[in-house]
C-alpha positions as CSV (number, residue, x, y, z in Angstrom):
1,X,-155.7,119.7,31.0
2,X,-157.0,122.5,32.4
3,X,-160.6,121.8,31.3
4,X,-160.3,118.7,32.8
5,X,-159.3,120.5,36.1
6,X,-162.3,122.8,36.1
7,X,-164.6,119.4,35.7
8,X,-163.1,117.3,38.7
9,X,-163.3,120.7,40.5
10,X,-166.4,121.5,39.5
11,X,-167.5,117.5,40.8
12,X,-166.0,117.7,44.1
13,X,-168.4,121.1,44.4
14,X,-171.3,119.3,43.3
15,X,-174.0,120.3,45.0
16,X,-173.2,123.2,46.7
17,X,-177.0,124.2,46.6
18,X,-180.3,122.4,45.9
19,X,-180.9,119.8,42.6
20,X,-183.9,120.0,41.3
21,X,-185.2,117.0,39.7
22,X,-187.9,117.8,37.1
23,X,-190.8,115.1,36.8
24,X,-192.5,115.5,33.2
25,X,-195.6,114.1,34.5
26,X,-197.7,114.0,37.4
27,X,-197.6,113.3,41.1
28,X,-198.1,109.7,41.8
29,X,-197.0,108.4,38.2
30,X,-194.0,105.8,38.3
31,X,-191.3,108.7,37.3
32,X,-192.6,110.6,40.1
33,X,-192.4,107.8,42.3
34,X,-188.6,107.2,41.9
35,X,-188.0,110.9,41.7
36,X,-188.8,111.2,45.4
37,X,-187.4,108.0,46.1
38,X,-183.9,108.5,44.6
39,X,-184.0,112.2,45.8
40,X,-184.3,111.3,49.0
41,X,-181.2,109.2,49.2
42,X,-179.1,111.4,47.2
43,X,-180.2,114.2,50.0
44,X,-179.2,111.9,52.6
45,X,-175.8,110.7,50.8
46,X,-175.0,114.7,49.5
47,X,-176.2,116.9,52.7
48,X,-178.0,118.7,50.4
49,X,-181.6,118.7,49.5
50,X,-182.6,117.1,45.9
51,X,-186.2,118.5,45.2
52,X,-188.6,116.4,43.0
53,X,-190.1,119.1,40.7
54,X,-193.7,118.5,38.8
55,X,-193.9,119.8,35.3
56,X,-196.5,118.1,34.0
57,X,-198.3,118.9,30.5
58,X,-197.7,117.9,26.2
59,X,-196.7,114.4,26.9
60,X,-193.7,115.0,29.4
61,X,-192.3,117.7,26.4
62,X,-193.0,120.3,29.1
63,X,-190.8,119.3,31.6
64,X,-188.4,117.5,29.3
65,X,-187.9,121.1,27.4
66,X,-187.0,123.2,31.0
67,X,-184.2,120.9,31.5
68,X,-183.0,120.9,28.0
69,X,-182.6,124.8,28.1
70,X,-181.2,125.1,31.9
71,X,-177.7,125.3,32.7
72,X,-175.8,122.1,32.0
73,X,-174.5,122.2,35.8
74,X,-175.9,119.6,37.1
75,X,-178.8,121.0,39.0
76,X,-181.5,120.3,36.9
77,X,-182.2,116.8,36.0
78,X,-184.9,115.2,34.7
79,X,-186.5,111.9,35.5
80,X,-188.7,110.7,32.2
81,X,-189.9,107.6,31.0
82,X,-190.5,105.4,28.0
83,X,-193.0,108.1,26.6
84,X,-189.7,110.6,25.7
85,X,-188.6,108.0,23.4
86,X,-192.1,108.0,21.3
87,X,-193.0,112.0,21.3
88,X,-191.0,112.8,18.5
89,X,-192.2,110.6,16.3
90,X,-195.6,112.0,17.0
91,X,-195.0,115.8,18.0
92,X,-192.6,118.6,17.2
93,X,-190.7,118.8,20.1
94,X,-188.4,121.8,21.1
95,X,-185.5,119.4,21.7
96,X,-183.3,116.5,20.5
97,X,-183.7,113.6,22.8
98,X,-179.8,112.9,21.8
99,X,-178.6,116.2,21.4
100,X,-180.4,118.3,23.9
101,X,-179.3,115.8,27.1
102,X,-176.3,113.8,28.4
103,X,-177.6,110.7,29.7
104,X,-177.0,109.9,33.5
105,X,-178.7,106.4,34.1
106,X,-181.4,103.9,33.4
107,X,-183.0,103.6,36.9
108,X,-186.0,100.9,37.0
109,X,-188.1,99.0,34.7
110,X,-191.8,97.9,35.0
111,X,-193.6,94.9,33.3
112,X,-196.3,95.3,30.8
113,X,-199.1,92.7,30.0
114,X,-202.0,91.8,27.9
115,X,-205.1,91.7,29.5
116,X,-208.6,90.4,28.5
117,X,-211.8,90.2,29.5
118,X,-213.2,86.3,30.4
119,X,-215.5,86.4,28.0
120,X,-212.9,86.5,25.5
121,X,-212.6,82.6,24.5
122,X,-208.5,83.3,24.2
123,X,-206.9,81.5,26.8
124,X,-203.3,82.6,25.3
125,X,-202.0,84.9,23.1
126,X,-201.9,83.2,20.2
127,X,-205.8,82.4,20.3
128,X,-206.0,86.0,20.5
129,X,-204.3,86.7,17.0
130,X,-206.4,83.6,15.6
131,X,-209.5,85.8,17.4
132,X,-209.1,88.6,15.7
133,X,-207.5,87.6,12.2
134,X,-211.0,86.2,12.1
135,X,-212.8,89.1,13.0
136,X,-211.0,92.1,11.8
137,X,-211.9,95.1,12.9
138,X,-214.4,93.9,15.4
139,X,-212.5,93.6,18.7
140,X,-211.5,96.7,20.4
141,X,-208.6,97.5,22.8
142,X,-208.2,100.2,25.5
143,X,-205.6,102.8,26.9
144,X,-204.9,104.7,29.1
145,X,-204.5,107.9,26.5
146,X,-203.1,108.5,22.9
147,X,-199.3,108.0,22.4
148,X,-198.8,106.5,25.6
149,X,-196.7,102.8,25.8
150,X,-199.4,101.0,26.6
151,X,-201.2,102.2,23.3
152,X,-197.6,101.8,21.7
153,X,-197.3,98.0,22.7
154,X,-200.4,96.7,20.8
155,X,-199.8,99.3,18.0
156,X,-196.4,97.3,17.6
157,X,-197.9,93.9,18.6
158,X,-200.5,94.7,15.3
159,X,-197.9,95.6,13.0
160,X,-195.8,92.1,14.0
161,X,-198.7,90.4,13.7
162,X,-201.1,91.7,10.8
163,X,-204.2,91.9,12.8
164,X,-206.8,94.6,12.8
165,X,-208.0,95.5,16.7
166,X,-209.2,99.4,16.7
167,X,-207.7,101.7,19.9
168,X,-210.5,103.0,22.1
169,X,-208.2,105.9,24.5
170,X,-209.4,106.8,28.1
171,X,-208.5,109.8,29.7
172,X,-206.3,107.4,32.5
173,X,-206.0,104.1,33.0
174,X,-209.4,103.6,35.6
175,X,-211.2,104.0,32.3
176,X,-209.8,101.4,30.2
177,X,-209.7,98.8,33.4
178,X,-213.3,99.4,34.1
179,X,-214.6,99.5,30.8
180,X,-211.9,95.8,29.8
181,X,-213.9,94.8,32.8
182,X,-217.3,95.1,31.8
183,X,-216.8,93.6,28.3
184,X,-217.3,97.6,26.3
185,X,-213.6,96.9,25.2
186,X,-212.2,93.3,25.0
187,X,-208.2,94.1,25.8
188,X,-205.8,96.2,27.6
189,X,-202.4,96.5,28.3
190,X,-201.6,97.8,31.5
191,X,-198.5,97.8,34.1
192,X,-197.9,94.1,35.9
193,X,-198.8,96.3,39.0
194,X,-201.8,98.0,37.9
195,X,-203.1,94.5,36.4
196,X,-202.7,92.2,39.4
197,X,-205.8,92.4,41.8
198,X,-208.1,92.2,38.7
199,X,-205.8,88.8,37.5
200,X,-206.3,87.9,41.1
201,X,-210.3,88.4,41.4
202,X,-211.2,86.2,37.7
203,X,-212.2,90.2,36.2
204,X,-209.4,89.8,33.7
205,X,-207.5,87.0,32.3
206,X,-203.7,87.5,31.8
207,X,-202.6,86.2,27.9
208,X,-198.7,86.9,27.9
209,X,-196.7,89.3,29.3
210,X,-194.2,91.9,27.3
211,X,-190.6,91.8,28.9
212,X,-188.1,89.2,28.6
213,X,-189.0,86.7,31.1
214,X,-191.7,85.6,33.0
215,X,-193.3,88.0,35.9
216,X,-192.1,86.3,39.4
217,X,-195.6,87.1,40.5
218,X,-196.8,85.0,37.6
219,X,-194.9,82.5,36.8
220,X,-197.4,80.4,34.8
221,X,-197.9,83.3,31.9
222,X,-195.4,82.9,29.0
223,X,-194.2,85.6,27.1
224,X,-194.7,87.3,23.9
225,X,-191.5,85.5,22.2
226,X,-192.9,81.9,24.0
227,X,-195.8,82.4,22.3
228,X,-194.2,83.2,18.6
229,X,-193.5,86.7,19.1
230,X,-189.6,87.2,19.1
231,X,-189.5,90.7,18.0
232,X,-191.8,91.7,20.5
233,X,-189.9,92.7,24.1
234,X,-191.4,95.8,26.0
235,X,-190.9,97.5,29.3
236,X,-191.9,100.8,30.4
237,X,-188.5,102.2,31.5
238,X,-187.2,104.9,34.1
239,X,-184.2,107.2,33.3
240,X,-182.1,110.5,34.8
241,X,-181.1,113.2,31.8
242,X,-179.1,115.9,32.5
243,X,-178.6,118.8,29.9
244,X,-176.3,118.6,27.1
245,X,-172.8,120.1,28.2
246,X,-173.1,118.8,31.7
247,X,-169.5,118.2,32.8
248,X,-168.3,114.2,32.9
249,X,-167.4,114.2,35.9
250,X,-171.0,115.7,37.2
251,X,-172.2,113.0,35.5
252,X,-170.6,110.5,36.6
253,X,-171.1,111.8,40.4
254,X,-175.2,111.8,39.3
255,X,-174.9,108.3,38.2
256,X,-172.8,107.3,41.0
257,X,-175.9,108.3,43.4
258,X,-178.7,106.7,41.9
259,X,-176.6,103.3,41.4
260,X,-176.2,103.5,45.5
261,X,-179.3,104.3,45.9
262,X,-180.7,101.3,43.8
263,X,-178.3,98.6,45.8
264,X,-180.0,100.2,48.9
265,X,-182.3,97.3,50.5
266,X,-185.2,100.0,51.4
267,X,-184.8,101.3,48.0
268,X,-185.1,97.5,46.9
269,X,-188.3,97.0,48.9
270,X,-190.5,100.1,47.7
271,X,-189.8,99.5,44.1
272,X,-190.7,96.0,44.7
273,X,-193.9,97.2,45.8
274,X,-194.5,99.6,43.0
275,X,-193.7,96.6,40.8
276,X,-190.8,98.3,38.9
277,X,-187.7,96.2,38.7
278,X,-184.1,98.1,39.4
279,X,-181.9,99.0,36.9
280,X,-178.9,101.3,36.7
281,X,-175.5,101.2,35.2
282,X,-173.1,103.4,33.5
283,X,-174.2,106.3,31.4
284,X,-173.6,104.3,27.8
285,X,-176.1,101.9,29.1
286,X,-179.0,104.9,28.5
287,X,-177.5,106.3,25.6
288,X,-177.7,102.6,23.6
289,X,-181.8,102.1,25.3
290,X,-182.5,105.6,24.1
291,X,-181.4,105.3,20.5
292,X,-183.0,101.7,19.8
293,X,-186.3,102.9,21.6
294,X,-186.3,106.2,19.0
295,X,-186.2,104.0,16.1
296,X,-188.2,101.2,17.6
297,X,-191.9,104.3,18.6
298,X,-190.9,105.6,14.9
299,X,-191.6,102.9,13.3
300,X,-194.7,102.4,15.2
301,X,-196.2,105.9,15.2
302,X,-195.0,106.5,11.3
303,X,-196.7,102.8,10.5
304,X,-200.0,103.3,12.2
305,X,-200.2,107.0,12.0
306,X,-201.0,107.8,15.5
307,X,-200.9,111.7,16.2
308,X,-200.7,113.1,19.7
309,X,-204.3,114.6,21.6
């Protein structure tokens, strides 16, 4: 009872000072992005100012490991993305991605698809597979970098289907558009965002995209489980971690705020724009995503033996 107390006194407190929110990765990148975003409203819904922090560097494991090892108050939280699911299959991180943090909320999702160059004669996914069960080991695929989802995606899409496509990493993803675009590499899978003015222009042709349902902004590409593919649904997803310990009732304050600031129609708008898709919900909601997604990247990284840079 009196524990209990402390917590609900504890959460009416909350924040007496500044919350930091600790981005893994840099400026500009989609976790950033919402960082800002979401801080923003939580300043304007708390009085207080919430502080999107940069801590770039090792993947996100940087960042990721400041918050594990801060005080579970509340006041540092970190906003990380699908990539904190994969790391520890492929380095030895100085946390537990389940015991190190409580989950606080899924915020947004983003689309993924499978681009090609026209050349390509693949007008679907399927001819794609045919392609390169044909050719094995003579078409080549770009990333933006090692370990990263959209290197993760084929990786799993090669596994479910048994075909032999060799990676080609970039040091971002300018160089793996450009160079899908001139023909060096034949595929790519990039962020629905990211992949749309090339679509648009005839550089790239679209063969499926990875989440559940058709993208709104196009409607005429089917998805991976229309085209045979029923194992194969992937997002690149946004979520808030606190530290492990962080009172309940802090938690529930934290997801509180962000699911506000998600229903918010400005809120609405920008993500639209950034092509991410709103999520939220309660804390259990992260804690189920996180624990599939682990055992999802580790089969993928033990199966194809990828190794972090």
């Amino acid at each position: 009872m009196l524990g209990l107390l402390c917590g609900t006194a504890l959460a009416q407190d909350y924040p007496s000072r500044p919350v930091h929110i600790v981005v893994p990765y840099t400026p500009g990148t989609g976790a950033d992005i919402l960082a800002r975003l979401i801080g923003l409203k939580l300043s304007e819904r708390w009085k207080t100012a919430v502080i999107a922090d940069n801590r770039p560097g090792a993947t996100g494991n940087i960042g990721a490991e400041l918050v594990a090892k801060s005080p579970p108050d509340g006041y540092m939280v970190l906003f990380t993305a699908t990539s904190f699911a994969a790391n520890p299959a492929m380095t030895r991180a100085p946390f537990d991605p389940e015991k190190s943090f409580a989950p606080i909320a899924l915020v947004a999702t983003s689309s993924l698809a499978v681009l090609v160059n026209p050349d390509v004669p693949a007008r679907n996914m399927r001819e794609f597979i045919a392609l390169a069960k044909a050719q094995p080991g003579k078409l080549y695929y770009g990333s933006p970098g090692n370990g990263g989802v959209q290197h993760l995606a084929m990786e799993l899409i090669k596994l479910e289907t048994g075909i032999d496509i060799v990676h080609v990493p970039y040091k971002g993803l300018g160089g793996a558009l450009s160079d899908t675009i001139a023909g060096h590499v034949q595929a790519t899978v990039v962020a629905l965002q990211s992949a749309a003015p090339h679509v648009q222009s005839g550089k790239l042709r679209m063969l499926a995209v990875l989440s559940a349902g058709r993208a709104t902004a196009f409607p005429d590409v089917p998805t991976l489980k229309e085209q045979g593919l029923a194992d194969v649904e992937i997002d690149t997803w946004y979520a808030a971690f606190a530290p492990a310990g962080t009172p309940a009732a802090v938690i529930q304050k934290l997801n509180a705020g962000i699911n506000d600031s998600l229903n918010d129609p400005s809120v609405k708008t920008s993500l639209e724009k950034q092509g991410m898709i709103p999520a939220g919900g309660d804390p259990a909601r992260l804690e189920r995503l996180l624990k599939n997604e682990l055992a999802r990247w580790a089969r993928v990284v033990n199966a194809s033996g990828i190794k972090a840079d």
